[in-house]
C-alpha positions in Angstrom: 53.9 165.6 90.5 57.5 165.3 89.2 58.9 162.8 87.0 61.2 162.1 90.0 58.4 161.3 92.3 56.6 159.2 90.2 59.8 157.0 89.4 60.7 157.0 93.1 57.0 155.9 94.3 56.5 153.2 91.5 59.8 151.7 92.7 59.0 151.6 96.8 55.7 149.8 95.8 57.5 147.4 93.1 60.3 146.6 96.0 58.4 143.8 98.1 57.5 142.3 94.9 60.8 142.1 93.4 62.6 141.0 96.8 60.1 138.2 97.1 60.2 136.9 93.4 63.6 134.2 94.5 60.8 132.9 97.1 59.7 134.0 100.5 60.7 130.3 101.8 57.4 129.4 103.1 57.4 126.0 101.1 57.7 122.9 103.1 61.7 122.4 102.9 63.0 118.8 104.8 65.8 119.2 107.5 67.8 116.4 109.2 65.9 115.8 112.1 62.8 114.8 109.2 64.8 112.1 107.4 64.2 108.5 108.8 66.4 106.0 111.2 69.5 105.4 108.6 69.6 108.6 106.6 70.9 111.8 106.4 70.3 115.0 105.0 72.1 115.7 101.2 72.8 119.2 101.0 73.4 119.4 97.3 70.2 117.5 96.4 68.0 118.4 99.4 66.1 115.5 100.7 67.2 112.4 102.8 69.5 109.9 101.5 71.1 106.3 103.1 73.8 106.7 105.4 77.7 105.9 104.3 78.8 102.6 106.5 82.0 102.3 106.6 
């Protein structure tokens, strides 16, 4: 085998690996329609905070 073809095969089998290493999102994440009666979903921060009243 060439150089070339060994190069090119250990990066097709590295790929998945390296494309899944940011997370393949299969954690529990919280959305709006989780958060209780009075709060709403933070963006920035991710999880349910108190409503503004104005």
């Amino acid at each position: 085998m060439s150089f070339k073809t060994i190069v090119s095969a250990a990066v097709l089998t590295l790929a998945p690996t390296l494309a899944l290493a940011d997370g393949c999102g299969w954690e529990k994440r919280i959305n709006a329609s989780q958060c209780p009666e009075g709060q709403v979903m933070d963006s920035a921060s991710g999880s349910c905070v108190n409503q503004a009243t104005s």
